[in-house]
Each structure stands twice: as C-alpha cells, then as structure tokens.
C-alpha positions in Angstrom: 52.8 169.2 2.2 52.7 166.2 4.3 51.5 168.1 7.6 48.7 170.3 5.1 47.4 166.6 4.3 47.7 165.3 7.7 46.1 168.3 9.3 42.9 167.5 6.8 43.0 164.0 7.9 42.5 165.0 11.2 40.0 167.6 11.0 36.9 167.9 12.5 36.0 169.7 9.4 37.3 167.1 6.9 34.4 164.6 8.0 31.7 166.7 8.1 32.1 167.5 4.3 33.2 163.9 3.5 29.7 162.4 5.1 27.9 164.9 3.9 29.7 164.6 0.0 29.0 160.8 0.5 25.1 161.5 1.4 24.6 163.4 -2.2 26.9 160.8 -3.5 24.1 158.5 -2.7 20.9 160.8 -3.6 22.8 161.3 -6.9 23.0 157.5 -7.5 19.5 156.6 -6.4 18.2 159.3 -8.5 20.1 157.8 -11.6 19.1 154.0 -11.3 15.2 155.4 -10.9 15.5 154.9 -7.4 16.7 151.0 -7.5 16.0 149.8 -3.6 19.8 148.6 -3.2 20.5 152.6 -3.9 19.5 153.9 -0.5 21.3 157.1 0.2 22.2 156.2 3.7 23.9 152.9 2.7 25.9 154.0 0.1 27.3 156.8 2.3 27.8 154.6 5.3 29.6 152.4 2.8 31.8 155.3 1.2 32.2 156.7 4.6 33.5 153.5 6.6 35.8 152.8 3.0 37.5 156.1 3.1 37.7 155.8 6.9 39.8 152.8 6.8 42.0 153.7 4.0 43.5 156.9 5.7 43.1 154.9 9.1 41.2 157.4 10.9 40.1 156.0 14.5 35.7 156.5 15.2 36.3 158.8 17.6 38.1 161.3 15.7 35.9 160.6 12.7 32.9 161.8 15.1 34.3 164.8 16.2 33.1 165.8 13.0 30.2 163.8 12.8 28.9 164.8 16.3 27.6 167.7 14.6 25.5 166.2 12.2 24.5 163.8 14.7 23.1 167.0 16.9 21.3 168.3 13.9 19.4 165.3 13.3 17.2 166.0 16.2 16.0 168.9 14.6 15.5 167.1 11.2 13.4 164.4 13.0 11.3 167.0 14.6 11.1 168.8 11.1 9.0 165.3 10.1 5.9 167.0 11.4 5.8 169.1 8.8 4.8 166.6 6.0 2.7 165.0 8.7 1.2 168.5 9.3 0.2 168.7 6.4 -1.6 165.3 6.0 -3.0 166.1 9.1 -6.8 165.5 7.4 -6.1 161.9 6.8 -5.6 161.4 10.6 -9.1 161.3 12.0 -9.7 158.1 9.8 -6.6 156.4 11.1 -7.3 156.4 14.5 -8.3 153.1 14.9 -5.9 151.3 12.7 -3.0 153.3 14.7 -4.0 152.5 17.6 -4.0 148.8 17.0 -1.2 148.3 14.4 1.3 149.7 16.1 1.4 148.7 19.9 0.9 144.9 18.3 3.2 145.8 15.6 5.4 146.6 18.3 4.9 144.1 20.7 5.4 141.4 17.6 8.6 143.1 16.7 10.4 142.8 19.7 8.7 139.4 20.6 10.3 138.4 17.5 14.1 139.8 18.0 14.3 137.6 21.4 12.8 134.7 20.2 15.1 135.0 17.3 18.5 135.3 19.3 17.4 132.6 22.0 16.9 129.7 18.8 20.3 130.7 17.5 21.6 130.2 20.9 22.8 134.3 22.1 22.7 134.9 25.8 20.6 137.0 27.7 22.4 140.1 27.2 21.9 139.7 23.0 18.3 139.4 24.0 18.3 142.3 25.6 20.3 144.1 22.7 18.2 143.3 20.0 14.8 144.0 21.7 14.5 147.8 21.2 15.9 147.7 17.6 13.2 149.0 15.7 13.1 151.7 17.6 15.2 154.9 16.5 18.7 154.5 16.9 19.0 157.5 19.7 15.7 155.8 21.6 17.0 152.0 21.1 20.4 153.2 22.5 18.6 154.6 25.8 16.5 151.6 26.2 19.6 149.2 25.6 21.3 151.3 28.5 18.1 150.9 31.1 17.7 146.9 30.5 20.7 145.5 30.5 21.7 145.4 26.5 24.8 146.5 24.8 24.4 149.8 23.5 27.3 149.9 20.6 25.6 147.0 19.4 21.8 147.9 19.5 23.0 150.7 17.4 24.3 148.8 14.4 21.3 145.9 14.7 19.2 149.3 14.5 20.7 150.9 11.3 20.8 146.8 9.8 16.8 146.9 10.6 16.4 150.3 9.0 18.9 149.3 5.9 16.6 146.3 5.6 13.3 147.9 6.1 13.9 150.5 3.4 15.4 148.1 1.0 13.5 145.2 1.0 10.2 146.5 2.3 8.4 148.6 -0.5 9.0 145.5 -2.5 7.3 143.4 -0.1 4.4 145.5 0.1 4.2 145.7 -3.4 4.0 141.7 -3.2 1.6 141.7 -0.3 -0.6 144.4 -2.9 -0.7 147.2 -0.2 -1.3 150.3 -2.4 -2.6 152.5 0.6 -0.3 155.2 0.8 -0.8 155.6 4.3 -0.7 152.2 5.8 2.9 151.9 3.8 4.4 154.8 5.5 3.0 153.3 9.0 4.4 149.8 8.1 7.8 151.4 7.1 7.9 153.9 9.8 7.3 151.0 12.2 10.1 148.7 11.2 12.9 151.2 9.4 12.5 154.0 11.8 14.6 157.1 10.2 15.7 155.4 6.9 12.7 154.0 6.0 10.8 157.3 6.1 13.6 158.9 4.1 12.3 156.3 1.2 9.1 156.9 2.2 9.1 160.8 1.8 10.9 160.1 -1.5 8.0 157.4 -2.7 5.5 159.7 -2.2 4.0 162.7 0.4 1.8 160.9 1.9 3.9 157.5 2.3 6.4 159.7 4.2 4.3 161.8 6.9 2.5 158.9 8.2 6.2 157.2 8.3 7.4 159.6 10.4 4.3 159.7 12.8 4.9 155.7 12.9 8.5 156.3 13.9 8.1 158.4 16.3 4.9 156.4 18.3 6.8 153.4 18.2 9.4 154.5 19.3 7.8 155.6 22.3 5.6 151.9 22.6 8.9 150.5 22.3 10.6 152.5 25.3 7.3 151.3 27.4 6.6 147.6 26.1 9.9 146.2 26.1 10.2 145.8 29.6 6.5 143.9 29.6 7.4 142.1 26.7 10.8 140.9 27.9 9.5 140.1 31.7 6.6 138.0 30.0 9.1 135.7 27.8 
C-alpha cells in the first residue's frame, strides 16, 4: 500500500490532475461567490497547489515534471487569445490611436515605476533589474530578466504577484475611476495583469477580454524593447 501511495506522490501524472483539479476548484468557487475578486481561479489553485505540495513534501522540481506539460500547452492557449480578438476585430480601426499611445507610455510608466520603487526602499541594482520587466508575461519577463542582469526565479513570482493584483484589485478600480468602456478595460488590464488579468477579463465580458489579450501581448513586446532605454536613462 505504502509504495501504491508513494508511487502517486511521485508521479508526473499525480500533478497534472492535482493542478488541473485545483484550477476548477477555483472556477467552481468564483462562479459561486458571483465572481467575488478575491476568487481568482489562478490564486486559489496556486494556493491549493503549493498547500498540498508542502504537506506530502514534494520538491518543485518533481512537482514540474508534471506541470511542465501544462506549462508547454500554455503557449498554445495564449496564441488561442486571437480568437476573441479576431472576432472584435471591427473595434480595432477606432483604437489605433489610443493603442499606440497608451501602451508604449503605459509601459514606459510601469517599469519606470518598479525601479523607482525598489531604489526608495533601498534594493540593489540587481532587484532593479528584476522587477523591471514584471508586467510583462511571465515566459517574456523571464527572458528579459536573463538578458539584463535580473534574477529570473524571482521576476517570475513579482510577475504572477503583478497579475494576482491586477486581476483582483483592478476592475474595482476601474469601476472607481468610472471606466465603463469595455475596451479600454481589457487594454488597461491586459497591460498590467498580463495572462491573469485577461482570464478575468474574458470572464467580465467578450469584449473586455480580446482587447486584454491584444494588450498583453504588445506590451509584452514594448516591454522586451523599452526596458533597456528605460533602465539606461534612470
């Protein structure tokens, strides 16, 4: 019995069905409390995930033998954003100009603000450097990290903390700030949450998500080409 139970602790197989059982854990919850902002799908998996992880002491790398797979897919599932966006495609022609402003200064503003941030509360140069790319997507904030110098373990979790955030707080603040336009709040979450904040998004509304997912993926590239600019000029 005991090597049937330690042969599930160990598999590959285990942890793909456990993170993807926590996932639906999660829709399930956010669905019941009417989609309450503190039940984001993501974070209650990551929570059950990490919880069970430590309580049958199972190390991250074994963990992601099983989770590199759904880490592969979400390539894929990122691409598959263009769908929604595809299908919005009419509202694009009238955004032109607002995208092409809002999100390079949106950009420039966000990682401004990161390095400013860590050099009042004291962090070296390499923290700079680790925070910078963070609203990027965690995949294209890891890269950057890599090329300038940050840590790339760590941009990772001050990535998914941005995205947690974003999604959680930042409908909410809209709300406040009286931004109805479906649009411009997809573009606003898209910029800051990257991959979680457009999973709200496409669960707020159509719309909201497809032009969250166009934001994610520009500034994700204005990120990769304005940090170094933005860095050298501070």
């Amino acid at each position: 019995m005991s090597a049937a139970l330690e042969y599930l602790r160990t598999s590959p197989l285990t942890w793909i069905v456990v993170t993807l059982l926590a996932y639906r854990v999660g829709v399930w919850l956010r669905d019941r409390t009417g989609g309450h902002p503190l039940a984001q799908p993501v974070f209650i998996a990551a929570g059950l995930v990490m919880a069970l992880v430590a309580a049958v002491d199972i190390d991250y790398g074994t963990y992601m033998e099983g989770g590199l797979l759904i880490h592969v897919l979400l390539g894929p599932a990122t691409v598959a954003l263009a769908v929604p966006l595809h299908r919005q495609a009419h509202h694009l022609k009238e955004m032109f100009v607002p995208l092409l402003v809002a999100l390079p200064v949106g950009t420039v503003v966000s990682i401004g603000s990161a390095v400013l941030m860590v050099r009042a509360l004291g962090g070296d140069r390499a923290l700079e450097l680790t925070v910078a790319p963070k609203s990027a997507t965690t995949p294209v904030a890891i890269g950057i990290a890599e090329q300038i110098g940050g840590v790339p373990a760590l941009v990772a979790v001050f990535t998914m903390l941005a995205g947690l955030l974003g999604a959680v707080l930042g409908p909410g603040l809209l709300d406040r700030l009286r931004i109805r336009d479906h649009r411009t709040r997809g573009l606003a979450l898209g910029a800051v949450s990257h991959g979680v904040g457009t999973s709200r998004a496409l669960h707020d509304h159509p719309t909201e998500g497809a032009f969250a997912g166009l934001s994610m993926g520009l500034t994700a590239l204005l990120t990769s080409l304005l940090v170094p600019l933005v860095i050298a000029l501070l």
